[in-house]
C-alpha angles and dihedrals in degrees: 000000000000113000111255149117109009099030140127138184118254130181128197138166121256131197106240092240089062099037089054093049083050091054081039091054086043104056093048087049093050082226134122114258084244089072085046103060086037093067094041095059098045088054094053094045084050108051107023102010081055084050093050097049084050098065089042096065094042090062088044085065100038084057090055091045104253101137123126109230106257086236094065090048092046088053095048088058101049091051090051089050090047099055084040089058097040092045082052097053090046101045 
């Protein structure tokens, strides 16, 4: 997570309670603050920014149309539940 090609230099501002917490990650970890918050934010990104963007693109298709009745859905998984069921009594 070394700073290099494809970077670029960001500033925020931080409550002192979390700032603190972040120094305090950091000097366990023997790493800068900057790796810290790296890691924070690829982790976010990856786990609700990648939810977010989900949904985004799920009203972005919905907005082309591209939607499955919920009939249809609804019958799929009743389908699935009922070989599964069946699959259950006879096992």
């Amino acid at each position: 997570m070394a700073d290099g090609v494809g970077s670029m230099p960001i500033s925020l501002r931080v409550p002192n309670d979390l700032l603190q917490k972040l120094d305090e990650i950091a000097s366990a970890m023997d790493r800068p603050r900057s790796w810290v918050c790296l890691r924070a934010l690829r982790l976010y990104v990856a786990d609700e920014g990648a939810e977010i963007l989900d949904v985004k693109e799920g009203m972005a298709q919905l907005d082309r149309g591209e939607s499955v009745p919920l009939d249809d859905v609804i019958g799929e998984l009743e389908e699935v539940v009922a070989k599964a069921e069946a699959k259950h009594t006879v096992g």
